[in-house]
MOPAC internal coordinates of N, CA, C and O (Angstrom, degrees):
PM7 1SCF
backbone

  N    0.0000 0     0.00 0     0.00 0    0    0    0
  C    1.4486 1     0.00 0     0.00 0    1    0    0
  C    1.5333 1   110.39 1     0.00 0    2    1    0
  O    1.2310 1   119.35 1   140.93 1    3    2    1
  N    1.0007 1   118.85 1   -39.07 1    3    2    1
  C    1.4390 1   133.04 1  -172.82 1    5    3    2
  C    1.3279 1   107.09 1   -61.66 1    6    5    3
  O    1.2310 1   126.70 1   109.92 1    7    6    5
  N    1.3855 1   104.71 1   -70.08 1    7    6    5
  C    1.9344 1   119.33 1   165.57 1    9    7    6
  C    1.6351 1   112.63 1   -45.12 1   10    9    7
  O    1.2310 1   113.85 1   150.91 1   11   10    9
  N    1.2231 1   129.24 1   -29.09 1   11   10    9
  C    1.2548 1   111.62 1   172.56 1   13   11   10
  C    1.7164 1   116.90 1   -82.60 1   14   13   11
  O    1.2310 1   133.20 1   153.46 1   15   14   13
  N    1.7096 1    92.09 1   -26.54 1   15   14   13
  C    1.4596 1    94.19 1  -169.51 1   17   15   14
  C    1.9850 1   100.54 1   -59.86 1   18   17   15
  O    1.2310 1   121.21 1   134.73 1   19   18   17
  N    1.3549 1   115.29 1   -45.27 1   19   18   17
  C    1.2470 1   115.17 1   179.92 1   21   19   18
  C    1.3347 1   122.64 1   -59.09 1   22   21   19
  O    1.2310 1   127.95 1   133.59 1   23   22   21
  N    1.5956 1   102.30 1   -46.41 1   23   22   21
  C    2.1188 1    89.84 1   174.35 1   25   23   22
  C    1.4995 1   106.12 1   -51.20 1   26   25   23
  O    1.2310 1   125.55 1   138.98 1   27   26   25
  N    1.1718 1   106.94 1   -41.02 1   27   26   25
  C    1.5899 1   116.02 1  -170.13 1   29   27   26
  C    1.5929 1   120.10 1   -48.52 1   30   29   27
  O    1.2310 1   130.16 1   149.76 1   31   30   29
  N    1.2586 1    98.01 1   -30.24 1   31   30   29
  C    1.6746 1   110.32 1   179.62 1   33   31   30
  C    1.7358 1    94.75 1   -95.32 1   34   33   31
  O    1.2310 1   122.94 1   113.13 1   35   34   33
  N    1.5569 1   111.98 1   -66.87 1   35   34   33
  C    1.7708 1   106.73 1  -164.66 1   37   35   34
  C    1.0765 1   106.77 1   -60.98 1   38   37   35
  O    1.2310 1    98.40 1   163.20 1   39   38   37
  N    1.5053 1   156.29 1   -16.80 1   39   38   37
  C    1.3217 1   125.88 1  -179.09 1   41   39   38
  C    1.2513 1   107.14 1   -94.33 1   42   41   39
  O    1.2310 1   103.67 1   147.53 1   43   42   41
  N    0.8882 1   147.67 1   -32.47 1   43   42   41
  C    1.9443 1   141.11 1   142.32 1   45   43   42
  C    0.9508 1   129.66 1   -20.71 1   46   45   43
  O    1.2310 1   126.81 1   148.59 1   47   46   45
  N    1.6044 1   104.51 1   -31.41 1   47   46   45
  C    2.0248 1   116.66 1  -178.30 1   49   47   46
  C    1.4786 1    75.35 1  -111.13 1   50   49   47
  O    1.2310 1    86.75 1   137.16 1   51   50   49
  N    0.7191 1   170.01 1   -42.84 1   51   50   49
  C    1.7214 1   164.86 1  -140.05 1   53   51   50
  C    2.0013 1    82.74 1   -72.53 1   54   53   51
  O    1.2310 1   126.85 1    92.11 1   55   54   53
  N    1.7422 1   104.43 1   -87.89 1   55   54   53
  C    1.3007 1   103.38 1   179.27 1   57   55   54
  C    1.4874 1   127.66 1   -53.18 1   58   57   55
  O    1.2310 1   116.00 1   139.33 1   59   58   57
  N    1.5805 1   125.21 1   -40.67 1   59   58   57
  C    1.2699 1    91.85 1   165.70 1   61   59   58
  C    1.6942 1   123.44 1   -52.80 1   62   61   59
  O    1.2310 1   118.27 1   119.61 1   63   62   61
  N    1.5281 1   120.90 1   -60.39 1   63   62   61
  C    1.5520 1   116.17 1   178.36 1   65   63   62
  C    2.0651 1   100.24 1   -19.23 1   66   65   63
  O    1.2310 1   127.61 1   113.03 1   67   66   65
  N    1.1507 1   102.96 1   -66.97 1   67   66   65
  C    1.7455 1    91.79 1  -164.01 1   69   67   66
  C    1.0911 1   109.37 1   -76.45 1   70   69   67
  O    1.2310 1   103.05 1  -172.88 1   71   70   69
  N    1.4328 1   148.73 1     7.12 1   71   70   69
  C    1.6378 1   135.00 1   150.43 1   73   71   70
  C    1.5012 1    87.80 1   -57.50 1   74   73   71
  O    1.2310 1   123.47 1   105.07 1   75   74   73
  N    1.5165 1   110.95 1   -74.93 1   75   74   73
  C    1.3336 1   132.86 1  -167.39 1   77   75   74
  C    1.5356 1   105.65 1   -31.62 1   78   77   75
  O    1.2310 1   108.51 1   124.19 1   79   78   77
  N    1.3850 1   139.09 1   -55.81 1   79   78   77
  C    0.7316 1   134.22 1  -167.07 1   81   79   78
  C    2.1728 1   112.50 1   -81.42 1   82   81   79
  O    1.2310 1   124.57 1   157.94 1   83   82   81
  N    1.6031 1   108.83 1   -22.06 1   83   82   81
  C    1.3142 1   127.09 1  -172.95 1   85   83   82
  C    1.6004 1   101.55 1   -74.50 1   86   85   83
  O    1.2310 1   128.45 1   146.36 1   87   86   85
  N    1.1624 1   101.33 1   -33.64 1   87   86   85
  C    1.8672 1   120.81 1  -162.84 1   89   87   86
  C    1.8700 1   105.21 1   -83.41 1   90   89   87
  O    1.2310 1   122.52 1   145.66 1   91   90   89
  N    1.7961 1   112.79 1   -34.34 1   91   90   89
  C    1.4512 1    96.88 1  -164.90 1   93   91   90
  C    1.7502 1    84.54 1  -116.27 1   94   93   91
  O    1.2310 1   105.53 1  -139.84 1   95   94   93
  N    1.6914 1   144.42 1    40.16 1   95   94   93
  C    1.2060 1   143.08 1  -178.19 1   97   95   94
  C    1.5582 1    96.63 1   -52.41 1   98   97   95
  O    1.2310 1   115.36 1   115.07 1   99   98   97
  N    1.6981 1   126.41 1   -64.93 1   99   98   97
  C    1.3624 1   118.62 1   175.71 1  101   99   98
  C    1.5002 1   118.16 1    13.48 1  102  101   99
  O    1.2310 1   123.88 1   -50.26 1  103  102  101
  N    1.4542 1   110.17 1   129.74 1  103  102  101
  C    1.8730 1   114.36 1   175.63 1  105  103  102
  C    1.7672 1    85.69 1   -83.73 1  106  105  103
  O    1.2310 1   123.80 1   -25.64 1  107  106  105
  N    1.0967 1   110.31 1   154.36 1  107  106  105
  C    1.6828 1   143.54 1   136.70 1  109  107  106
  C    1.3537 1   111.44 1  -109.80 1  110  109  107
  O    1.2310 1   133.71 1   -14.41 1  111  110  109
  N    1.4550 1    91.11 1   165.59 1  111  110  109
  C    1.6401 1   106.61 1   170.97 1  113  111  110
  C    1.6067 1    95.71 1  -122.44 1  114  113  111
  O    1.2310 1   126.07 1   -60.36 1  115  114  113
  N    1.0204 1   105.93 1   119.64 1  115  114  113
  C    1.9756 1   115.38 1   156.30 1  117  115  114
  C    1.3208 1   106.07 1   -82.89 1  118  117  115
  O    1.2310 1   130.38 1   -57.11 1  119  118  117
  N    1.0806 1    97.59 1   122.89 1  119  118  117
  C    2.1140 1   101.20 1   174.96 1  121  119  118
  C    1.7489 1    91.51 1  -109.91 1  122  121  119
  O    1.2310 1   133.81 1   -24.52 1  123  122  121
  N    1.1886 1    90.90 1   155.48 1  123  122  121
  C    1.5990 1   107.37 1   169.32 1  125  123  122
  C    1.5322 1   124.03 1  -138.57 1  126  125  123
  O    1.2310 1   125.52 1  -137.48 1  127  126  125
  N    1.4965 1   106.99 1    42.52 1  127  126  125
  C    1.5896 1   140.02 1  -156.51 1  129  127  126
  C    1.9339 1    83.21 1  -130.43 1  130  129  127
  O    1.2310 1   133.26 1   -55.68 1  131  130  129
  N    0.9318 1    91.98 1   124.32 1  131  130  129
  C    1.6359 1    95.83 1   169.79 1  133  131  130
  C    1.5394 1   104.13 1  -117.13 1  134  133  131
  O    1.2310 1   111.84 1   155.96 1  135  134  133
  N    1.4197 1   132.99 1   -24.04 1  135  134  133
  C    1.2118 1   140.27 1  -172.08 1  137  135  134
  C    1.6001 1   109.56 1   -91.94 1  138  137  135
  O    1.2310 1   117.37 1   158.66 1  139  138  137
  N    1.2499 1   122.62 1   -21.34 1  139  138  137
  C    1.3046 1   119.17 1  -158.78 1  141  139  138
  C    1.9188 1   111.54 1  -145.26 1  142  141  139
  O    1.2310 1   121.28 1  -113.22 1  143  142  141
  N    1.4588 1   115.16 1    66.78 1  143  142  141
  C    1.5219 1   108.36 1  -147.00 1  145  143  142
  C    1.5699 1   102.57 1   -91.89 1  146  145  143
  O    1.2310 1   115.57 1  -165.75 1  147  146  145
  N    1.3002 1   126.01 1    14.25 1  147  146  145
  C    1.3175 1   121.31 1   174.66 1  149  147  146
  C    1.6322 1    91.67 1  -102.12 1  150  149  147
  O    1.2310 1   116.50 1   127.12 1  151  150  149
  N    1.2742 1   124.25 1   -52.88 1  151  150  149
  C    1.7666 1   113.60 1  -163.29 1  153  151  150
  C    1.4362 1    81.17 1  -129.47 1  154  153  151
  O    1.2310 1   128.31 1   -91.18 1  155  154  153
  N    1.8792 1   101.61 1    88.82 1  155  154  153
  C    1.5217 1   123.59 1   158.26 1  157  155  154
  C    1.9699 1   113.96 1   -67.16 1  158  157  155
  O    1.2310 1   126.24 1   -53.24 1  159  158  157
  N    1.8504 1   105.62 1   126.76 1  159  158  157
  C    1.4609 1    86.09 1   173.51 1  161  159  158
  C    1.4208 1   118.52 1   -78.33 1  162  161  159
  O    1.2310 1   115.31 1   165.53 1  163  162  161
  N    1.3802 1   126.51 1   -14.47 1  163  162  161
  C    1.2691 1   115.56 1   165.09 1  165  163  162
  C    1.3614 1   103.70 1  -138.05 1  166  165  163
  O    1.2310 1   125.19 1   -47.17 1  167  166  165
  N    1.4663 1   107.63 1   132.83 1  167  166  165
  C    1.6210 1   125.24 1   178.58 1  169  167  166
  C    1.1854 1   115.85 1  -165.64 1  170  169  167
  O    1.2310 1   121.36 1   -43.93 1  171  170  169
  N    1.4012 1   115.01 1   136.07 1  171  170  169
  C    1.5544 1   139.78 1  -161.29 1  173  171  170
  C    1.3794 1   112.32 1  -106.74 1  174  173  171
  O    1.2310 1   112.93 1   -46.11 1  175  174  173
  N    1.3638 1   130.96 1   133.89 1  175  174  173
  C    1.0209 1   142.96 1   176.12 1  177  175  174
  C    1.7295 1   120.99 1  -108.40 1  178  177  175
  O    1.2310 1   117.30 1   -80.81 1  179  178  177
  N    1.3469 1   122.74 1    99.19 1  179  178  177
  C    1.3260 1   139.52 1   166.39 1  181  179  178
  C    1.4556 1   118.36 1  -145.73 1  182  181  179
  O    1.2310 1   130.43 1   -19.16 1  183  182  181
  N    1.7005 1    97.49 1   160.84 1  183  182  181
  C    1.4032 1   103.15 1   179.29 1  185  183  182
  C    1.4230 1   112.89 1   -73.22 1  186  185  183
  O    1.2310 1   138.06 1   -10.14 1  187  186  185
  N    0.9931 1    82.61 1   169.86 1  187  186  185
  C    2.2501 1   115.52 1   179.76 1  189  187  186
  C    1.0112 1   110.12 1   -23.08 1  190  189  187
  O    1.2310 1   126.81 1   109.64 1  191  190  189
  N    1.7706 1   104.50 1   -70.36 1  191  190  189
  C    1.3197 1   112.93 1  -166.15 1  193  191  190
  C    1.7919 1   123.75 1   -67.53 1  194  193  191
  O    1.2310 1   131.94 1   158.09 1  195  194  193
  N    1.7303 1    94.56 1   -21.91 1  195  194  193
  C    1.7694 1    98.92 1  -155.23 1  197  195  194
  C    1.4738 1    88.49 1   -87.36 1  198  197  195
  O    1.2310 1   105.36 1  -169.51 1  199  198  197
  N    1.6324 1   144.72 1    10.49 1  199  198  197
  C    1.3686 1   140.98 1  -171.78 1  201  199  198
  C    1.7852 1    83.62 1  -116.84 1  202  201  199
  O    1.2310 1   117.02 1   126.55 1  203  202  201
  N    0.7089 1   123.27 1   -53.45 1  203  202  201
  C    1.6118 1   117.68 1  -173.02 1  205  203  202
  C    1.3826 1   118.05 1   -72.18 1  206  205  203
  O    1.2310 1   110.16 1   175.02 1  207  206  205
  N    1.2277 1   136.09 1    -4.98 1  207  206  205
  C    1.2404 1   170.58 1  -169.17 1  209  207  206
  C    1.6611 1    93.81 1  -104.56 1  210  209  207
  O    1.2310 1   123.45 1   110.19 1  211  210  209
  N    1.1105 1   110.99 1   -69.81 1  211  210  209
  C    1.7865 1   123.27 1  -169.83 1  213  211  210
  C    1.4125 1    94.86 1   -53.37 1  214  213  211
  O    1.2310 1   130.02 1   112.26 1  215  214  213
  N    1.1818 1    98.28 1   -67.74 1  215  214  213
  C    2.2818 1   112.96 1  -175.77 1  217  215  214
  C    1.0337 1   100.02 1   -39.96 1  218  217  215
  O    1.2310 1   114.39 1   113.05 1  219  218  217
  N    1.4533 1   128.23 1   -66.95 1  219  218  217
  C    1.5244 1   127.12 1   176.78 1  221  219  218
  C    1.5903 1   141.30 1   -40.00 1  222  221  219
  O    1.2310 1   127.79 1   155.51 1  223  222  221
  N    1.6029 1   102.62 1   -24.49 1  223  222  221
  C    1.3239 1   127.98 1  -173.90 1  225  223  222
  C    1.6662 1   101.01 1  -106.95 1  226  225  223
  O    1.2310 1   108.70 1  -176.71 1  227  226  225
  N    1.2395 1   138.75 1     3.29 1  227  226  225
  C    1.2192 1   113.18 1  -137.71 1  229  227  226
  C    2.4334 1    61.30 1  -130.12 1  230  229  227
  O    1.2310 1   125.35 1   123.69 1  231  230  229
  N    2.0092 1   107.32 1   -56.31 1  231  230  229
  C    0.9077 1   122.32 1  -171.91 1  233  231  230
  C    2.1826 1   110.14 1   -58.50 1  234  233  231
  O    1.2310 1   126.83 1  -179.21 1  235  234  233
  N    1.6782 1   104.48 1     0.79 1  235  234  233
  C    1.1565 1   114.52 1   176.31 1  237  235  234
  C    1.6509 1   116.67 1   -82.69 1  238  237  235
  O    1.2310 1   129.28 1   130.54 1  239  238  237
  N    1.8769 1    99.71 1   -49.46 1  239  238  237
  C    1.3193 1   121.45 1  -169.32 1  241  239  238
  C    1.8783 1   111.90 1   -59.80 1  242  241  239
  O    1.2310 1   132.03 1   146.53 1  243  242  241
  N    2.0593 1    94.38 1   -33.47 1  243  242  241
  C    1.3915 1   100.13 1  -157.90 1  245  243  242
  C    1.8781 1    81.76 1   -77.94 1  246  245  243
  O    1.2310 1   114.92 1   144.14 1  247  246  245
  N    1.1239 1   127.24 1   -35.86 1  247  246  245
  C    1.2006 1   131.84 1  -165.93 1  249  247  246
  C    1.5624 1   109.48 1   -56.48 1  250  249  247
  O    1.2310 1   120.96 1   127.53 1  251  250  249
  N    1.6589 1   115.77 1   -52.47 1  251  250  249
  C    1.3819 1   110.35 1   173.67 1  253  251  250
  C    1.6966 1   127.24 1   -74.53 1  254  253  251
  O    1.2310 1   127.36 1   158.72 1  255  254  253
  N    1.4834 1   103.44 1   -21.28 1  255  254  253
  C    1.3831 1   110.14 1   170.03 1  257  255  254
  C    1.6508 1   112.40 1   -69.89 1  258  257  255
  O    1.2310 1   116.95 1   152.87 1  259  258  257
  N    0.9907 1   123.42 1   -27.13 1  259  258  257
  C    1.6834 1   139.74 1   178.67 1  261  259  258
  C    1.6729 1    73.99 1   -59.61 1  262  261  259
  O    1.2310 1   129.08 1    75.77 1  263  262  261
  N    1.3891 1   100.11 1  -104.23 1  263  262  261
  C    1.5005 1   121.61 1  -153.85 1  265  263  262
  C    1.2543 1   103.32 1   -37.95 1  266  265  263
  O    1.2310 1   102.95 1   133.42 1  267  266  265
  N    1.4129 1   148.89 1   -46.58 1  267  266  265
  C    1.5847 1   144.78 1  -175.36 1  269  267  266
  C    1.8216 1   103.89 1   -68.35 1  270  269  267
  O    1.2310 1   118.02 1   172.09 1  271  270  269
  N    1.0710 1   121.37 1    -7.91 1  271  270  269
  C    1.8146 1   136.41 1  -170.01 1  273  271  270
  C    1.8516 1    91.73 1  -104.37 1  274  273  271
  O    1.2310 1   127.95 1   136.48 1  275  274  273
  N    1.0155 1   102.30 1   -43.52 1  275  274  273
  C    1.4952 1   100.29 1  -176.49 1  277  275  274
  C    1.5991 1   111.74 1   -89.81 1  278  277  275
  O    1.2310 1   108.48 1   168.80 1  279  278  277
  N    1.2497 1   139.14 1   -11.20 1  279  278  277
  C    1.2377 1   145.71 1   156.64 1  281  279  278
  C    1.2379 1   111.48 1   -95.93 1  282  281  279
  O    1.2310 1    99.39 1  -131.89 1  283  282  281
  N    1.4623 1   154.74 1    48.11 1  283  282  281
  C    1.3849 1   178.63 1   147.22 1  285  283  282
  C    1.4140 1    91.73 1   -66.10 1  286  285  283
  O    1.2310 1   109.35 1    87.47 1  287  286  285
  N    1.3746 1   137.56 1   -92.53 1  287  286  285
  C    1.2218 1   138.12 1  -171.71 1  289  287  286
  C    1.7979 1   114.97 1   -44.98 1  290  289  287
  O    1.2310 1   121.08 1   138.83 1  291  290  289
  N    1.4495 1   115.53 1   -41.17 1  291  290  289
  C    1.5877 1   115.45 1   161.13 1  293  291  290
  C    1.8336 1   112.47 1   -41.82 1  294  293  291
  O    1.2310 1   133.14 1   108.09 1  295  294  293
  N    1.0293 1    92.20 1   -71.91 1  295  294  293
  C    1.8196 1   109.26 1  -175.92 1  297  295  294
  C    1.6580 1   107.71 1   -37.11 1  298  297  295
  O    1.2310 1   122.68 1   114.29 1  299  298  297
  N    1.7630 1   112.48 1   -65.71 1  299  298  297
  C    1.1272 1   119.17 1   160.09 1  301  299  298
  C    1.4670 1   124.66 1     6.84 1  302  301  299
  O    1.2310 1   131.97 1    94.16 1  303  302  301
  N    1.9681 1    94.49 1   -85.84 1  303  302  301
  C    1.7323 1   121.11 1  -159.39 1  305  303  302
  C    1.6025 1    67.30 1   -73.80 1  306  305  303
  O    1.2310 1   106.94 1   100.52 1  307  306  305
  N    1.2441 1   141.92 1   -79.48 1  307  306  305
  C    1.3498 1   130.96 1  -123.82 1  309  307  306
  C    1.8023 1    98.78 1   -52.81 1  310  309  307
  O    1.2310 1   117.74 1   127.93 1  311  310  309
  N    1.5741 1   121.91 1   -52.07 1  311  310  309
  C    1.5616 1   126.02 1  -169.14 1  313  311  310
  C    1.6200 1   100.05 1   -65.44 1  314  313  311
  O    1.2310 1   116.23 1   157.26 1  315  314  313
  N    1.0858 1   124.78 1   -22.74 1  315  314  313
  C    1.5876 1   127.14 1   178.56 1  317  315  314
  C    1.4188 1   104.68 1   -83.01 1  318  317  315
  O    1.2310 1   113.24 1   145.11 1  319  318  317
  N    1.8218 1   130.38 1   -34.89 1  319  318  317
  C    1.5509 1   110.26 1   168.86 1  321  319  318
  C    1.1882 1   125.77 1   -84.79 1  322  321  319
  O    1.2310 1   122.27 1   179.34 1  323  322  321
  N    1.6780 1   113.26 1    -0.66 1  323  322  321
  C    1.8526 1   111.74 1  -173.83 1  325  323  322
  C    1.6207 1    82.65 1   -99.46 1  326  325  323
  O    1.2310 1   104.57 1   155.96 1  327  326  325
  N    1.0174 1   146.10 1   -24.04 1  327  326  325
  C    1.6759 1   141.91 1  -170.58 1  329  327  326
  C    1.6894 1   103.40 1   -79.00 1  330  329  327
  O    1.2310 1   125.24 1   131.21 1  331  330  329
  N    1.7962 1   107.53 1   -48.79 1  331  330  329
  C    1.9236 1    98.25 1   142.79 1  333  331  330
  C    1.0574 1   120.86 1   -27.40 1  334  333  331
  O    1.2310 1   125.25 1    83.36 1  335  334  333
  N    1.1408 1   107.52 1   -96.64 1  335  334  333
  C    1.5447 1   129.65 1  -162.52 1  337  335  334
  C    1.7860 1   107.94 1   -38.61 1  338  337  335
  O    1.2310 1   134.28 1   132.53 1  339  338  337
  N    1.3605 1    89.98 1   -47.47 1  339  338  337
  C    1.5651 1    83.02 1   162.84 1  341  339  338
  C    1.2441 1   143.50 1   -30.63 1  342  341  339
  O    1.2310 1   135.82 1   103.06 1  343  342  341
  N    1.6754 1    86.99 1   -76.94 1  343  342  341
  C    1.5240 1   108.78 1   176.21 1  345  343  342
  C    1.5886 1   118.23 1   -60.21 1  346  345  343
  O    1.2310 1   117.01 1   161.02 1  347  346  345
  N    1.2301 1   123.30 1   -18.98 1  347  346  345
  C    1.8541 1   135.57 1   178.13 1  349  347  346
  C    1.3097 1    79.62 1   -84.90 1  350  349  347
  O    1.2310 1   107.41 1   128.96 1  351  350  349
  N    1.1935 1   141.08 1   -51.04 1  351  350  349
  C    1.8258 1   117.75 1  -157.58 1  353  351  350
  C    1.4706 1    98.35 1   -67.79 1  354  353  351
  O    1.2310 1   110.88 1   147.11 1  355  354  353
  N    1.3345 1   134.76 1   -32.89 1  355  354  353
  C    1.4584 1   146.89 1  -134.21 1  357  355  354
  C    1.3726 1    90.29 1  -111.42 1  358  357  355
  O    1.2310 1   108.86 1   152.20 1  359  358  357
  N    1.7418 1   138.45 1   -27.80 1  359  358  357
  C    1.4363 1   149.77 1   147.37 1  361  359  358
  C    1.2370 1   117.30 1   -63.39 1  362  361  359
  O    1.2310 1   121.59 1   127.96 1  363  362  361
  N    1.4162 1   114.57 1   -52.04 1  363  362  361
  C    1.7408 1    93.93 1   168.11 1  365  363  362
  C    1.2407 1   123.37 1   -87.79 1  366  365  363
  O    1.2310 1   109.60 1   172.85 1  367  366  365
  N    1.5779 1   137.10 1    -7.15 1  367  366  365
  C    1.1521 1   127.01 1   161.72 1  369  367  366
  C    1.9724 1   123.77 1   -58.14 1  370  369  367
  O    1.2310 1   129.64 1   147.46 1  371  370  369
  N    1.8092 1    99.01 1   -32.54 1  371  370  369
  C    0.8638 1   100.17 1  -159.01 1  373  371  370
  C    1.5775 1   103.80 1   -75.98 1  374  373  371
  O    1.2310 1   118.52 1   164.68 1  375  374  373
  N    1.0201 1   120.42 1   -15.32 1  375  374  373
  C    1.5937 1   136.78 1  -165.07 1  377  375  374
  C    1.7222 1   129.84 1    75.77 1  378  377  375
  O    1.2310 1   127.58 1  -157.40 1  379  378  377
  N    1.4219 1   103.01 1    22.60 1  379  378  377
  C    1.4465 1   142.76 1   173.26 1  381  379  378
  C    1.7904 1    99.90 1   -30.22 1  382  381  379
  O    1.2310 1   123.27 1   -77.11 1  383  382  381
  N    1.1348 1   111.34 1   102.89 1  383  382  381
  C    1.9397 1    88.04 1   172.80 1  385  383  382
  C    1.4589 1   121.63 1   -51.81 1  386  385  383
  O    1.2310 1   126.33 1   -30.84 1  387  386  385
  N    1.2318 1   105.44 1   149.16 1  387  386  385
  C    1.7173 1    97.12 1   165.97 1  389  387  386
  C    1.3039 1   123.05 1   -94.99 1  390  389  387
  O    1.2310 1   129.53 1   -32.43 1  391  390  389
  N    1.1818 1    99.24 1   147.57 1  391  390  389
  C    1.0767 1   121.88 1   165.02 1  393  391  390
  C    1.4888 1   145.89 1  -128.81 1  394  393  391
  O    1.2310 1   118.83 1   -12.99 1  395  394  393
  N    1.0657 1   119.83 1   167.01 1  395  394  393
  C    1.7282 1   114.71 1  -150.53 1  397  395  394
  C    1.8628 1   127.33 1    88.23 1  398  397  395
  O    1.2310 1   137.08 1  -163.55 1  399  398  397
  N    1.5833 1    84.53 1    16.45 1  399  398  397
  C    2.0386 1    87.44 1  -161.94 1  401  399  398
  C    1.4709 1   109.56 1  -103.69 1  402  401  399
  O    1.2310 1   106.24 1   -67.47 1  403  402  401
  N    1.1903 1   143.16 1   112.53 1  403  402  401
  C    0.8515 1   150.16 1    89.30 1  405  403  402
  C    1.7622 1   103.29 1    84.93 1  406  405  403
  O    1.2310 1   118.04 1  -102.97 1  407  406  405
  N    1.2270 1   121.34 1    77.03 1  407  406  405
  C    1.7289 1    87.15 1   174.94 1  409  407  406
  C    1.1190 1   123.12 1   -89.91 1  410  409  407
  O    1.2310 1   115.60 1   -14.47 1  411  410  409
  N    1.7579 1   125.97 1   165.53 1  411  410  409
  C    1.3808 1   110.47 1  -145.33 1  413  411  410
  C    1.8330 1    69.66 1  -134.24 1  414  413  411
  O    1.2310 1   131.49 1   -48.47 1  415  414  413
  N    1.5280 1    95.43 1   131.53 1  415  414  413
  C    1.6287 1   106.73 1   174.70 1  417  415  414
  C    1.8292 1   103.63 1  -115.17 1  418  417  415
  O    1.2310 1   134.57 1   -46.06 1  419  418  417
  N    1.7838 1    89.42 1   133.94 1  419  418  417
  C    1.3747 1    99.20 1  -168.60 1  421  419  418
  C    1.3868 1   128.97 1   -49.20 1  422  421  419
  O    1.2310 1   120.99 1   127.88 1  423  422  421
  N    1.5196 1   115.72 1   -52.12 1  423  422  421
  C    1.4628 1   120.80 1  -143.71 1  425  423  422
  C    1.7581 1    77.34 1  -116.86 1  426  425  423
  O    1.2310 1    96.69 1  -135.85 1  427  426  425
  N    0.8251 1   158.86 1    44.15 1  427  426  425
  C    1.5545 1   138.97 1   160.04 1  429  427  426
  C    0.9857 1   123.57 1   -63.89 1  430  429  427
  O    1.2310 1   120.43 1   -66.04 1  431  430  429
  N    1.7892 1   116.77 1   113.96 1  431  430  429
  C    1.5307 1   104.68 1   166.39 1  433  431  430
  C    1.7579 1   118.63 1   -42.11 1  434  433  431
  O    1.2310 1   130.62 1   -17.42 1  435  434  433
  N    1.2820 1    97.11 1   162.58 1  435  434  433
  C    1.9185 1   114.36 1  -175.26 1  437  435  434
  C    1.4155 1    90.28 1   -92.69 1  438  437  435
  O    1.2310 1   120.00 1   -54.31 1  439  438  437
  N    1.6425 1   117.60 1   125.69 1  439  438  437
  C    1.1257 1   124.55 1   148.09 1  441  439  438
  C    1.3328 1   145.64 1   -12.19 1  442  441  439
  O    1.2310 1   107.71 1  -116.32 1  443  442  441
  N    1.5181 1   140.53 1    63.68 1  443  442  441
  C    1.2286 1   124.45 1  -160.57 1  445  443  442
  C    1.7506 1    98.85 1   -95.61 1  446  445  443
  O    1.2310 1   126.69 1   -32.76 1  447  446  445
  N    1.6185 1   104.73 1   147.24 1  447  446  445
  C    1.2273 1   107.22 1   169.83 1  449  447  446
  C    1.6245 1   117.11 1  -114.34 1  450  449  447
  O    1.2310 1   128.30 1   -42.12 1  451  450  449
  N    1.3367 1   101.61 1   137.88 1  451  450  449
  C    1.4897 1    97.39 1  -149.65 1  453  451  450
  C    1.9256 1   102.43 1   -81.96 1  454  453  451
  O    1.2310 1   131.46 1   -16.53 1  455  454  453
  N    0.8719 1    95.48 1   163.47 1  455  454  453
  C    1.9228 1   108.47 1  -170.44 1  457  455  454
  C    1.7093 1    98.08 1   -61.90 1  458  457  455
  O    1.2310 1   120.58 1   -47.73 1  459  458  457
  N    1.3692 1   116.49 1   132.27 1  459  458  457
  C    1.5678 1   127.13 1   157.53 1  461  459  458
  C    1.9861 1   116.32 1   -44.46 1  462  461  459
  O    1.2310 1   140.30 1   -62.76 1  463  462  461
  N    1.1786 1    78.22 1   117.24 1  463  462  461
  C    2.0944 1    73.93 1   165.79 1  465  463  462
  C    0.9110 1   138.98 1  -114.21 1  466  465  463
  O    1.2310 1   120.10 1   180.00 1  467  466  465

């Protein structure tokens, strides 16, 4: 189901990309001269599509490096609770007493709270 759901989507974006890409072939020149736009010192010559294509791929990378920079603190807690969990599996296997528990005293009277006056 999964595999169909995907041909189902990529060959639709498959053919648009190649109209898209058949439709803008045209060369440009990218200059990267802001001072001098007739005799650029550095400027590149490609078509339409292979610069919008580039932008697109380039506006992907900055996109996942953002988002993997901003989930840093997730990852963090997450390697700090399986390194827990660890170490408690590696405590109760070992048969480690516990500690930190609670002692429970037998016969204690029950709390009464006495009436407001």
């Amino acid at each position: 189901m999964r595999k169909l759901l995907a041909i189902a989507i990529l060959v639709p974006l498959a053919i648009v990309i190649v109209m898209f890409a058949v439709a803008n072939r045209g060369s440009i020149t990218v200059s990267f001269d802001p001072f001098d736009a007739a005799h650029p010192a550095l400027a590149l010559n490609m078509p339409l599509f292979m610069l919008i294509f580039l932008l697109v791929a380039v506006g992907v990378v900055i996109g996942g490096i953002a988002a993997w920079l901003k989930q840093h603190k997730w990852r963090t807690r997450a390697r700090r609770a399986e390194a827990e969990a660890r170490d408690l599996r590696v405590r109760l296997d070992s048969g480690e007493p516990r500690r930190n528990v609670p002692a429970v005293v037998e016969a204690s009277p029950p709390f009464i709270v006495p009436p407001a006056a």
